[in-house]
VOLO-244424 format. One record per residue (C-alpha): residue number from 1; x, y, z. Coordinates in pm, whole numbers. Example, Ala and Ser with C-alpha at 12.3 -4.5 7.8 and 13.67 -1.06 7.14 Angstrom:
<sites>
torse:1, u:1230, v:-450, w:780
torse:2, u:1367, v:-106, w:714
</sites>
This chain:
<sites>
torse:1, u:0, v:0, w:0
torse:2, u:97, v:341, w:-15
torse:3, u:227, v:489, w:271
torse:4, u:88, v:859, w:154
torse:5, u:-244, v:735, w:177
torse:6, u:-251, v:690, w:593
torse:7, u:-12, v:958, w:691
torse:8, u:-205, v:1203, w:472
torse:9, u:-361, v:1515, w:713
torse:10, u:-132, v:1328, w:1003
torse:11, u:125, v:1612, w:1171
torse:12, u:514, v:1433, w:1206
torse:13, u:795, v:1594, w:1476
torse:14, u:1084, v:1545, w:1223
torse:15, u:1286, v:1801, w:1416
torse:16, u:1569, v:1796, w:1666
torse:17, u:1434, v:1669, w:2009
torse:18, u:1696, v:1932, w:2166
torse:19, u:1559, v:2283, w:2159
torse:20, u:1862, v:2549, w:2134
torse:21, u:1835, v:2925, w:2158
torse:22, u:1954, v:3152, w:1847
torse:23, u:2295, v:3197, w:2111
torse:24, u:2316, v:2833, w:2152
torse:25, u:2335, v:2772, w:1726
torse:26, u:2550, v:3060, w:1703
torse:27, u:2768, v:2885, w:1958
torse:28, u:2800, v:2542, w:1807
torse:29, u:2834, v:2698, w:1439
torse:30, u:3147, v:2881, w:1568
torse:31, u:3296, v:2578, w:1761
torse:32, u:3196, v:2353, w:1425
torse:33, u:3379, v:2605, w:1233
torse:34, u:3659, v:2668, w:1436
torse:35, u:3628, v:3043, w:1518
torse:36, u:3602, v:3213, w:1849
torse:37, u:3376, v:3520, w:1831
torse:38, u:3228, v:3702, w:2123
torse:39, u:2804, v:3709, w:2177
torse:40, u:2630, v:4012, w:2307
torse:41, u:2306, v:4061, w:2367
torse:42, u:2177, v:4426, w:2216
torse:43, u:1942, v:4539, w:2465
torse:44, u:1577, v:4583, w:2303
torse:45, u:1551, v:4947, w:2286
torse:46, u:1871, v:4975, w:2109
torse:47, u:1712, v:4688, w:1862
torse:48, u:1365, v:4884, w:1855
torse:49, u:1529, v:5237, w:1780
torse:50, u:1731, v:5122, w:1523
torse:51, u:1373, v:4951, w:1343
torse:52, u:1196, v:5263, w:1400
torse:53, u:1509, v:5483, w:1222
torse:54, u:1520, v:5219, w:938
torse:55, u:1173, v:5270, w:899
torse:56, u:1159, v:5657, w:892
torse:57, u:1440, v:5618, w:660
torse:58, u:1269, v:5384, w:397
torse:59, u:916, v:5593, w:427
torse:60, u:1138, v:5949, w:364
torse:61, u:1286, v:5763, w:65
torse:62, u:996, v:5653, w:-82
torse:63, u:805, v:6004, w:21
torse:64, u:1132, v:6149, w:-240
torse:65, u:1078, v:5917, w:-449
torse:66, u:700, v:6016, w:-541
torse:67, u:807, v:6395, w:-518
torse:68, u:1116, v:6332, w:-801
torse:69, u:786, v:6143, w:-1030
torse:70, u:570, v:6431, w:-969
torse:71, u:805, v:6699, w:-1055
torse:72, u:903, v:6485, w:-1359
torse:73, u:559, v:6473, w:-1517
torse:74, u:509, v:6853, w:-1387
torse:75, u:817, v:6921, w:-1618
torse:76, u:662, v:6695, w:-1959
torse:77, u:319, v:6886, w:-1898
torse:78, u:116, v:6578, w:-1727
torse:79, u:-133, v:6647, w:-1486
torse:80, u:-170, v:6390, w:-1207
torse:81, u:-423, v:6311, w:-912
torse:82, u:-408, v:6181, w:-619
</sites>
């Protein structure tokens, strides 16, 4: 018979039985490879302030972005809406 038949809808643990943190893979990637490398742990707000930077930096981008189109098709004599 085919096995795809009974195991079809069924849900299969197929993963490590160890559960290791992101430091703990970082740690045994480093030994595997042979490198030493020093962990730290960048406190949240750091992590959060430097999303919400990014962020303001991809939506002022973008904001240019639509300006430069605008003023382009202002120059060729289109008229846009918004």
């Amino acid at each position: 018979m085919d096995s795809t038949i009974f195991s079809a809808g069924e849900v299969f643990n197929i993963g490590d039985p160890d559960t290791r943190s992101i430091r703990g893979w970082a740690t045994e990637i480093l030994a595997a490879a042979g490198h030493t490398a020093e962990l730290v742990t960048v406190p949240e707000s750091v992590v959060k302030a430097q999303t919400d930077v990014s962020a303001a930096e991809q939506a002022a981008d973008a904001a240019k972005k639509v300006l430069e189109s605008r003023e382009q098709l202002l120059k060729e004599g289109t008229s846009f809406r918004r």
